[in-house]
N, CA, C and O atoms as a Tripos MOL2 file, in Angstrom:
@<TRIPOS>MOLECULE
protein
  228   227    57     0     0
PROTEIN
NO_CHARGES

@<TRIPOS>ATOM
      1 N           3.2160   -1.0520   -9.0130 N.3       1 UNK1
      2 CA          3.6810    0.0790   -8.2470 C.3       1 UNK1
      3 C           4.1710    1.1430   -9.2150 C.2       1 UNK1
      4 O           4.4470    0.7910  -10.3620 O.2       1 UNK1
      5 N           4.2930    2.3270   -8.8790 N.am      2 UNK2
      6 CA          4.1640    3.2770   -9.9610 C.3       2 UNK2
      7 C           6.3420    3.3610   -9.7400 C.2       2 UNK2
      8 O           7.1540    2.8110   -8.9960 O.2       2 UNK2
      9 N           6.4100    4.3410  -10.8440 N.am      3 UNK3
     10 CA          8.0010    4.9630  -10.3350 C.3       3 UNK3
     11 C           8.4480    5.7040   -9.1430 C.2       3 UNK3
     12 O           9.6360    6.0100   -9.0450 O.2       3 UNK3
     13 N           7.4960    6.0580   -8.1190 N.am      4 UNK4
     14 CA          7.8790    6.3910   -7.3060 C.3       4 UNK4
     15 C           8.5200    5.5700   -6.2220 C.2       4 UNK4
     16 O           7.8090    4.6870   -5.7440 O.2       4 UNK4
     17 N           9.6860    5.7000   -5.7700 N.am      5 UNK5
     18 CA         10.5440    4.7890   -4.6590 C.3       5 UNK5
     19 C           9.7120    5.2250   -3.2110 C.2       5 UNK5
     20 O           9.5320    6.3940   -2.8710 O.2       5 UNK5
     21 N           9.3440    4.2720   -2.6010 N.am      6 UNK6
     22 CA          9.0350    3.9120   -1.0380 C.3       6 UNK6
     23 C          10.3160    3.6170   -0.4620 C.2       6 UNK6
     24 O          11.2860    3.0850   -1.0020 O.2       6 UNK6
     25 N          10.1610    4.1000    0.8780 N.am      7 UNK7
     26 CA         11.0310    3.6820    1.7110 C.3       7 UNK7
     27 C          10.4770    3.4870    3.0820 C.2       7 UNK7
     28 O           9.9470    4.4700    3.6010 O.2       7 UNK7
     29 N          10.5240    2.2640    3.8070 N.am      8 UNK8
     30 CA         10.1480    2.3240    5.4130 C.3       8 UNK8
     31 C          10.3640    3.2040    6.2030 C.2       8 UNK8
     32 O          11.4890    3.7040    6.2060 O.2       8 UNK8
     33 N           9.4780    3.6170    7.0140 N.am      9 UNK9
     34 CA          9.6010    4.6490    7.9620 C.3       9 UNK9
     35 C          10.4830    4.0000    9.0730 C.2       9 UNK9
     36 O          11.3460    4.7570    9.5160 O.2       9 UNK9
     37 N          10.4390    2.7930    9.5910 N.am     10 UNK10
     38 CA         10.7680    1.9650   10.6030 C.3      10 UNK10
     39 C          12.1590    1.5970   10.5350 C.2      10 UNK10
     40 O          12.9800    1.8230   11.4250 O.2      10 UNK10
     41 N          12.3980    0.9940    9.3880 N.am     11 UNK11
     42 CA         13.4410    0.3090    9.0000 C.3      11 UNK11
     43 C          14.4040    0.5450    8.2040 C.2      11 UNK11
     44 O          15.4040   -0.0850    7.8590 O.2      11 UNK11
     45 N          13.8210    1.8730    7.8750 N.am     12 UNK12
     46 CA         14.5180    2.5720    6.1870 C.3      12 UNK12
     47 C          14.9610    1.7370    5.1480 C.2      12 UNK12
     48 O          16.0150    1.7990    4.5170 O.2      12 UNK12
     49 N          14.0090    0.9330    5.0480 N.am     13 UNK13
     50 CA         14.1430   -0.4350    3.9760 C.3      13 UNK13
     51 C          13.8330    0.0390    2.6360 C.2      13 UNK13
     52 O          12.6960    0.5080    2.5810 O.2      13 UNK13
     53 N          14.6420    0.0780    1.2460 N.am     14 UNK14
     54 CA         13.7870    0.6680    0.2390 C.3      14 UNK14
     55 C          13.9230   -0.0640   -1.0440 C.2      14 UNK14
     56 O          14.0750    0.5580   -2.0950 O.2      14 UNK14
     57 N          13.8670   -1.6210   -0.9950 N.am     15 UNK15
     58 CA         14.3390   -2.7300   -1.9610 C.3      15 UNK15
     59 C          12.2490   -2.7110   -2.1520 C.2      15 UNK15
     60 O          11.2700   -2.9150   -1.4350 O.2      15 UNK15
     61 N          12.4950   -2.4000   -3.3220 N.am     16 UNK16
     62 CA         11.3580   -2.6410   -3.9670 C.3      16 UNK16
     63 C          10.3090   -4.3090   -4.3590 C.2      16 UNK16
     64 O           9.2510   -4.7130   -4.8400 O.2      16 UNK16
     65 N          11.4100   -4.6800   -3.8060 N.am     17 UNK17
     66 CA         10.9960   -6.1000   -3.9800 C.3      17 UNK17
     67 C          10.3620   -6.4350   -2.5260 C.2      17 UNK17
     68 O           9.4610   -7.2400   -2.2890 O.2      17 UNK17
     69 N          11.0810   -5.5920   -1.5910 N.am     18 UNK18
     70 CA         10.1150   -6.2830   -0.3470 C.3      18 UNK18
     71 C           9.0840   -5.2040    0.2820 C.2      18 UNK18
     72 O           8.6760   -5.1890    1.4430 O.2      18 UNK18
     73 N           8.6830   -4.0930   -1.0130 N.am     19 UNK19
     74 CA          7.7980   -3.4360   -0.2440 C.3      19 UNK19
     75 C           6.2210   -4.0280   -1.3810 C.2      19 UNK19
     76 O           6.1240   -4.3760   -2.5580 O.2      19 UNK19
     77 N           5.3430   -3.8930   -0.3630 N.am     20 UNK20
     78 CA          3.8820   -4.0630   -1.5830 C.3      20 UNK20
     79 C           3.1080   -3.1530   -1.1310 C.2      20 UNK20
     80 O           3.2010   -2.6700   -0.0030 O.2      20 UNK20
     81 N           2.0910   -2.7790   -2.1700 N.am     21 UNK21
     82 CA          1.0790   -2.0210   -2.2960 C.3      21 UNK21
     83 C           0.0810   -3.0380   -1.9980 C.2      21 UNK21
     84 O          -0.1270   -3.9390   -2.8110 O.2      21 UNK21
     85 N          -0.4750   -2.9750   -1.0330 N.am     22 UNK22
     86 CA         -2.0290   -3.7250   -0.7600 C.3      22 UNK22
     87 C          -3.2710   -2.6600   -0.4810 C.2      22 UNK22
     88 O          -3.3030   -1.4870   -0.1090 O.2      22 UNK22
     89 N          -4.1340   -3.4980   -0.7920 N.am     23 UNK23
     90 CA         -5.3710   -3.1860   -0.0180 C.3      23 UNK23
     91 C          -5.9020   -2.7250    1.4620 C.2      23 UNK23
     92 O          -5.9730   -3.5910    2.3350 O.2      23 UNK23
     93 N          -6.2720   -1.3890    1.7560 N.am     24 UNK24
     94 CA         -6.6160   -1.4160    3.4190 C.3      24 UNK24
     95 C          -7.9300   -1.6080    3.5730 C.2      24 UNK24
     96 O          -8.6920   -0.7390    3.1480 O.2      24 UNK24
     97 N          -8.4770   -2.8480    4.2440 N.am     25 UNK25
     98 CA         -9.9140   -3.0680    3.5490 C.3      25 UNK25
     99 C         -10.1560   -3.0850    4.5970 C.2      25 UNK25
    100 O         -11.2380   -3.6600    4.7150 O.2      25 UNK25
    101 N          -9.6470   -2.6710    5.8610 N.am     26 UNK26
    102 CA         -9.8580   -1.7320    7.3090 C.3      26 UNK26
    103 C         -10.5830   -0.4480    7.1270 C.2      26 UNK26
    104 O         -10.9670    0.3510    7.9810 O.2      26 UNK26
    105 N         -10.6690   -0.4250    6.0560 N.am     27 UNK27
    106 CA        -11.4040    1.7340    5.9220 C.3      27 UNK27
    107 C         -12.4660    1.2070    5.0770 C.2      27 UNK27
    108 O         -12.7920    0.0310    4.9220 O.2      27 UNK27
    109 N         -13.0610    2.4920    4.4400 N.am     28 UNK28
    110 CA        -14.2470    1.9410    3.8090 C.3      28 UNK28
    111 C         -13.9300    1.8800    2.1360 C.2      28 UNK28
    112 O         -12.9900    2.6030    1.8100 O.2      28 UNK28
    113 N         -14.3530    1.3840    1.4110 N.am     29 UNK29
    114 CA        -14.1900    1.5790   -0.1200 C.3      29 UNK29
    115 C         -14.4520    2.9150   -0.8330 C.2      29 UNK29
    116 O         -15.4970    3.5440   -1.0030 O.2      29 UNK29
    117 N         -13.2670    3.1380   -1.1750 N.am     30 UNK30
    118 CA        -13.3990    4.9320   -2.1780 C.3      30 UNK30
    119 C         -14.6570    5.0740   -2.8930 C.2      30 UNK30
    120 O         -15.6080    5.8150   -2.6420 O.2      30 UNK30
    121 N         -14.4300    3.9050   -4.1870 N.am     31 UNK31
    122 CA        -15.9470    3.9740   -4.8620 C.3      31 UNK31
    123 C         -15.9860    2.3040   -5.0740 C.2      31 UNK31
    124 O         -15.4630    1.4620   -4.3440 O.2      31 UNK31
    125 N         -16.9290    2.0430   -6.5550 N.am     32 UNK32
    126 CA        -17.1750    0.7340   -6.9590 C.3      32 UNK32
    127 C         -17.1430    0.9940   -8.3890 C.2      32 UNK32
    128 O         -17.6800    1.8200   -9.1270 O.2      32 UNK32
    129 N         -16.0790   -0.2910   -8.5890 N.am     33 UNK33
    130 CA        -15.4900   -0.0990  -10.1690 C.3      33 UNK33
    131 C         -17.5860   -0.3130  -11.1570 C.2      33 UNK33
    132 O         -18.7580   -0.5450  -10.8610 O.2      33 UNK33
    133 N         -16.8550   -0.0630  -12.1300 N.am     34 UNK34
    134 CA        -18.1850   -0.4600  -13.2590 C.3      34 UNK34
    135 C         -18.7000   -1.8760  -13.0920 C.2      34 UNK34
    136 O         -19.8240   -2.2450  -13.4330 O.2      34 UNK34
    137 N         -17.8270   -2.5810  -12.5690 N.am     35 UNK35
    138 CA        -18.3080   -3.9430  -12.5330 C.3      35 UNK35
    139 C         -18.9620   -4.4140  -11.1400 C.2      35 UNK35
    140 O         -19.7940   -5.2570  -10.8070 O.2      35 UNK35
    141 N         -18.2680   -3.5680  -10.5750 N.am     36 UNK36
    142 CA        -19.1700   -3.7710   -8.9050 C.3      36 UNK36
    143 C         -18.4770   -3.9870   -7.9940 C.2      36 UNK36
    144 O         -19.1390   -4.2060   -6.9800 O.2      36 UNK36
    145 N         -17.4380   -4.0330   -7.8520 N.am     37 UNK37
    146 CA        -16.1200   -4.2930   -7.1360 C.3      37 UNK37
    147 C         -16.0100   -3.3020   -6.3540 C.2      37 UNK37
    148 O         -16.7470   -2.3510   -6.6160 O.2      37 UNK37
    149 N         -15.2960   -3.2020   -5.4300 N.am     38 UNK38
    150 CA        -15.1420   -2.0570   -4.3310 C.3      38 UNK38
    151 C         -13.9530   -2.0170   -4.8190 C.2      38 UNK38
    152 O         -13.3010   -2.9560   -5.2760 O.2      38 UNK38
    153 N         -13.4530   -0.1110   -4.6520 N.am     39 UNK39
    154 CA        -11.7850   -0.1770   -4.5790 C.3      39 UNK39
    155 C         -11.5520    0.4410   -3.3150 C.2      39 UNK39
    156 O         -12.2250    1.3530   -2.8340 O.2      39 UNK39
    157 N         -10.5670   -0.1060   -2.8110 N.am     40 UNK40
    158 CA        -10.3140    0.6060   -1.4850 C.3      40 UNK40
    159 C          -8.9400    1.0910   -1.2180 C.2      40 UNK40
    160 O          -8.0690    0.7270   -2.0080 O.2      40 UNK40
    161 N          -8.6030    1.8760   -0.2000 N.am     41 UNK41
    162 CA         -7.4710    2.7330   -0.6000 C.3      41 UNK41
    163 C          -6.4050    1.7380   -0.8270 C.2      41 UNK41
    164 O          -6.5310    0.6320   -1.3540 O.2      41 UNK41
    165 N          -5.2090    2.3520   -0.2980 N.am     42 UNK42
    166 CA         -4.2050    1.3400   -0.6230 C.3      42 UNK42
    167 C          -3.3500    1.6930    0.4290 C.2      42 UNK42
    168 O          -3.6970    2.6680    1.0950 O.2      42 UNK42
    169 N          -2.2420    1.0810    0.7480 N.am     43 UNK43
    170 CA         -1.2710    0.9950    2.2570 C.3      43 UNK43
    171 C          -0.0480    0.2220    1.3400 C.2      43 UNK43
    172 O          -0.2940   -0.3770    0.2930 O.2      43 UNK43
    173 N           1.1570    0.3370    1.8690 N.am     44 UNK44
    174 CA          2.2000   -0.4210    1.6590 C.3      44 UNK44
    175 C           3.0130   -1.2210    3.0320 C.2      44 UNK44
    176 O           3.3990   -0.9020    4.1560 O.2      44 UNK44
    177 N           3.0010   -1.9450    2.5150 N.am     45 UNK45
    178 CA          3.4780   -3.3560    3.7910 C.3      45 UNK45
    179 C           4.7340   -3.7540    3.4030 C.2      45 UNK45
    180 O           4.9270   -4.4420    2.4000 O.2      45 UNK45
    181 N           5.8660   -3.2430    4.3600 N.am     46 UNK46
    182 CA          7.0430   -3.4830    4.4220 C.3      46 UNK46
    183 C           7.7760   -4.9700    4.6740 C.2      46 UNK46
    184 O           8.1710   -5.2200    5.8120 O.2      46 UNK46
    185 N           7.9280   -5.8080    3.7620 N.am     47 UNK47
    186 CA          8.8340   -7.4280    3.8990 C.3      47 UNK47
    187 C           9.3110   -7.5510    5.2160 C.2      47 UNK47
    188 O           8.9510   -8.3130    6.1130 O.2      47 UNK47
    189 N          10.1380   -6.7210    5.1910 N.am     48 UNK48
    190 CA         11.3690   -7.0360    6.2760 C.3      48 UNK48
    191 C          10.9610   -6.5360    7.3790 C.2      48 UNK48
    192 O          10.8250   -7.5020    8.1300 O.2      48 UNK48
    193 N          10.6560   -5.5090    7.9780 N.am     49 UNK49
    194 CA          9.9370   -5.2660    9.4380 C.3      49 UNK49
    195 C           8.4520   -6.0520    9.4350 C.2      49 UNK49
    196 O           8.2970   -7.0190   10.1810 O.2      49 UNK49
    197 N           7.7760   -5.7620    8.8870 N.am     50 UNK50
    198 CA          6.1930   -6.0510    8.7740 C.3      50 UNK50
    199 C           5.5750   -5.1190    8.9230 C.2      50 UNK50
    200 O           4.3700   -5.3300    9.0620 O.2      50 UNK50
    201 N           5.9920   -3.8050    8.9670 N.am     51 UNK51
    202 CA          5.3660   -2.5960    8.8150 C.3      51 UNK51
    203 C           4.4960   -2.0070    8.0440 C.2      51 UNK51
    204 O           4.8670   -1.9080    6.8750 O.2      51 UNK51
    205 N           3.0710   -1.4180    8.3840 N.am     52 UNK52
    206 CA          2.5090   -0.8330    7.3870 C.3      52 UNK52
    207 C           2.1050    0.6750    7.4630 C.2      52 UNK52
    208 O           2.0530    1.1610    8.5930 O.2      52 UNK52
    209 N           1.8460    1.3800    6.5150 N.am     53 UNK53
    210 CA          1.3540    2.9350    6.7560 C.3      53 UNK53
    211 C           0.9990    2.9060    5.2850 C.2      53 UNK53
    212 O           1.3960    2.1850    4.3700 O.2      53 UNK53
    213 N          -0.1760    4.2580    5.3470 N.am     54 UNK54
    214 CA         -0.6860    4.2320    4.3540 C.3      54 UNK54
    215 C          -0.4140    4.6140    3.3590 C.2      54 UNK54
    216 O           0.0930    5.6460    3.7990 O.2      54 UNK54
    217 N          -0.2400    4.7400    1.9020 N.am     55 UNK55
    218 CA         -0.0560    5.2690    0.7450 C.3      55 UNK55
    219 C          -0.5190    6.6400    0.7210 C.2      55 UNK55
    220 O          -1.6580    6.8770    1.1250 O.2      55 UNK55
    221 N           0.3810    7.7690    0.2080 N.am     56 UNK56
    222 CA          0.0710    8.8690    0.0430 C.3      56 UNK56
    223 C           0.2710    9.3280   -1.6060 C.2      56 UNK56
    224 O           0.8080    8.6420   -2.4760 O.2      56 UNK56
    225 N          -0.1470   10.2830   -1.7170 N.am     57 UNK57
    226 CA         -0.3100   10.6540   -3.2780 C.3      57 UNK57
    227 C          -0.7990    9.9860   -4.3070 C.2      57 UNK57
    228 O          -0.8130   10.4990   -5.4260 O.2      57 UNK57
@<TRIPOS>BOND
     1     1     2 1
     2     2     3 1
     3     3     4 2
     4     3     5 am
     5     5     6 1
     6     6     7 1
     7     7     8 2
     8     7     9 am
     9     9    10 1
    10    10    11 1
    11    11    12 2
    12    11    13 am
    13    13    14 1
    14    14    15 1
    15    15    16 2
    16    15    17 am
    17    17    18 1
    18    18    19 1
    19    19    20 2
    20    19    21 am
    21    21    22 1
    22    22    23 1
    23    23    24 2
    24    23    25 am
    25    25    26 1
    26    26    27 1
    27    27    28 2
    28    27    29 am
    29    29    30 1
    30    30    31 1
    31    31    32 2
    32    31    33 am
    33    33    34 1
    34    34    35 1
    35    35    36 2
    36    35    37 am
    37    37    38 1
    38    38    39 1
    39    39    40 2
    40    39    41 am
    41    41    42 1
    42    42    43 1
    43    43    44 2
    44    43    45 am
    45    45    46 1
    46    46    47 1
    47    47    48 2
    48    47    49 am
    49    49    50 1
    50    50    51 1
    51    51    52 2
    52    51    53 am
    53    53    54 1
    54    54    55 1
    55    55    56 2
    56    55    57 am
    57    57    58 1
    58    58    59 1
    59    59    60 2
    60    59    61 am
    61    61    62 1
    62    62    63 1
    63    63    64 2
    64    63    65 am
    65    65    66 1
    66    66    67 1
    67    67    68 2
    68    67    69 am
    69    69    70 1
    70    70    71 1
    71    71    72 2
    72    71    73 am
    73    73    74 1
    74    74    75 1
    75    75    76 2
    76    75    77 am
    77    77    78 1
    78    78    79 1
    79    79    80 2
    80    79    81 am
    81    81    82 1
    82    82    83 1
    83    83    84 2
    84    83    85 am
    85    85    86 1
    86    86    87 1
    87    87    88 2
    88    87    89 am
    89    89    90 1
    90    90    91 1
    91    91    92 2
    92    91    93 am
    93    93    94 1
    94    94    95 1
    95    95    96 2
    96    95    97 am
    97    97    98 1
    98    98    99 1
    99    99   100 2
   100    99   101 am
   101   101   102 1
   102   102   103 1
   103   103   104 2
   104   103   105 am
   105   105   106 1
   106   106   107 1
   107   107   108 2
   108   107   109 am
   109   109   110 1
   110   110   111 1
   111   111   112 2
   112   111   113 am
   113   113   114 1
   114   114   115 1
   115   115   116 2
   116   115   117 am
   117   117   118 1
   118   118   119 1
   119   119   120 2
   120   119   121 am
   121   121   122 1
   122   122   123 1
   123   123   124 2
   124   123   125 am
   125   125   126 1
   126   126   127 1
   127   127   128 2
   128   127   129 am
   129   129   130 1
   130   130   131 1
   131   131   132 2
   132   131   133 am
   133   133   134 1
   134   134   135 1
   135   135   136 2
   136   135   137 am
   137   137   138 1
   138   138   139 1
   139   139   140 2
   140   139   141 am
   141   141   142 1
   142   142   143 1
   143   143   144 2
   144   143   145 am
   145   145   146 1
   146   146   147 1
   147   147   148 2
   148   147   149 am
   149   149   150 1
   150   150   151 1
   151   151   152 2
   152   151   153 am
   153   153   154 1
   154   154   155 1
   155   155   156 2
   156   155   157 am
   157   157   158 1
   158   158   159 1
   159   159   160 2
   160   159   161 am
   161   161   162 1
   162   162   163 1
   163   163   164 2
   164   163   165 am
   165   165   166 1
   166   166   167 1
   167   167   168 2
   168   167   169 am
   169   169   170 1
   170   170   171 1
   171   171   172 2
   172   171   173 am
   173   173   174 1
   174   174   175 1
   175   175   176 2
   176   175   177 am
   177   177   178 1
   178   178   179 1
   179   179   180 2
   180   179   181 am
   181   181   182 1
   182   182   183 1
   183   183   184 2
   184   183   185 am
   185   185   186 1
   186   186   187 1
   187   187   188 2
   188   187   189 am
   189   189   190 1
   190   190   191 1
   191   191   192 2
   192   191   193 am
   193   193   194 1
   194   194   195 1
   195   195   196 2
   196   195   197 am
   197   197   198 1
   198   198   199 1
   199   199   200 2
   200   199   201 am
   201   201   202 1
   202   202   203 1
   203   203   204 2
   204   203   205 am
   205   205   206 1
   206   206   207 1
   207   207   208 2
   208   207   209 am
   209   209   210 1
   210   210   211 1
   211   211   212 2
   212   211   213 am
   213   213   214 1
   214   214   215 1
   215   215   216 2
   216   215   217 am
   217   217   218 1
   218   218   219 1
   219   219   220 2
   220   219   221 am
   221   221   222 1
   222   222   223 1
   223   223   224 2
   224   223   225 am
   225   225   226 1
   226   226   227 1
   227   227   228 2
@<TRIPOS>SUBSTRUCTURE
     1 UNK1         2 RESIDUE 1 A UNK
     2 UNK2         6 RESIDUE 1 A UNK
     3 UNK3        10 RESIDUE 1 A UNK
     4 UNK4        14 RESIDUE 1 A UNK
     5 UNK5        18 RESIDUE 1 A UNK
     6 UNK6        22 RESIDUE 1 A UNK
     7 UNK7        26 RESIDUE 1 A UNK
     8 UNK8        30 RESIDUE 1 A UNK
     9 UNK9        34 RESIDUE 1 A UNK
    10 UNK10       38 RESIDUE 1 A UNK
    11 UNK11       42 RESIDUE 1 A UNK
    12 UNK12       46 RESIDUE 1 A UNK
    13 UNK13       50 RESIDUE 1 A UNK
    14 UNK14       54 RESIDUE 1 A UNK
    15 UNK15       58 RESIDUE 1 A UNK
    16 UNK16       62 RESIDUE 1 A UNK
    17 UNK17       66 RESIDUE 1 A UNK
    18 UNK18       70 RESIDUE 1 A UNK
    19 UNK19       74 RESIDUE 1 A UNK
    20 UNK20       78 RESIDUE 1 A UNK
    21 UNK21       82 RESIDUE 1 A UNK
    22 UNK22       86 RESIDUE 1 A UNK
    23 UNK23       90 RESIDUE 1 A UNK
    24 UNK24       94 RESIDUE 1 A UNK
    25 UNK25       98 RESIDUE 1 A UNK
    26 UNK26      102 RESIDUE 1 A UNK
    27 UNK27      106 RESIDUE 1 A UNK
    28 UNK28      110 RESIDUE 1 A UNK
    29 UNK29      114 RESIDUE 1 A UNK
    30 UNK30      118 RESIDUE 1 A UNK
    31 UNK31      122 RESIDUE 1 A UNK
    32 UNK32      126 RESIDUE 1 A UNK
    33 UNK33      130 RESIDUE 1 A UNK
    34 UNK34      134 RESIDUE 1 A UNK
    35 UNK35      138 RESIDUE 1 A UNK
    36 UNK36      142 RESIDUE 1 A UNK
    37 UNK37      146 RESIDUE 1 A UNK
    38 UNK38      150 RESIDUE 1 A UNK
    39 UNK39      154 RESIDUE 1 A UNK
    40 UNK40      158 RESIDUE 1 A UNK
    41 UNK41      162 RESIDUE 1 A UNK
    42 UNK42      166 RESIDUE 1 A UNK
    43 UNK43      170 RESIDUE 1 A UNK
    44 UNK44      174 RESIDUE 1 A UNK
    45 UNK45      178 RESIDUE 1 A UNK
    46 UNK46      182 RESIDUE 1 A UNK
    47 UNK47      186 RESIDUE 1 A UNK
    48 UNK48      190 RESIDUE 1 A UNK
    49 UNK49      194 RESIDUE 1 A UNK
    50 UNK50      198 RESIDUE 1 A UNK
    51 UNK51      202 RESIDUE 1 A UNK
    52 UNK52      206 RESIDUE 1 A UNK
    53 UNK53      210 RESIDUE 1 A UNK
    54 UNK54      214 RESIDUE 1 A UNK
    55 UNK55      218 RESIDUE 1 A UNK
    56 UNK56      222 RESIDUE 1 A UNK
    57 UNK57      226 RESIDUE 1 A UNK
């Protein structure tokens, strides 16, 4: 995760430990790495509610 602090929209939860950066492999893949891999965007999924929304910037 980069230095930028997340915080839940839901829960206003902002312990870095219970937020993650995942995969939304609900949309389609941005591109395909050199090796052949799909990358696809990314979303953060909140621990403590179970909340997700997507990654911006």
């Amino acid at each position: 995760m980069s230095s930028r602090t997340f915080q839940c929209p839901k829960c206003n939860n902002a312990d870095r430990r219970k937020l993650k950066e995942i995969e939304d492999k609900e949309k389609p893949a941005l591109y395909y790495s050199m090796q052949g891999t799909p990358v696809f965007p990314k979303k953060i999924h909140c621990g403590a509610c179970g909340h997700e929304w997507p990654k911006t910037g």
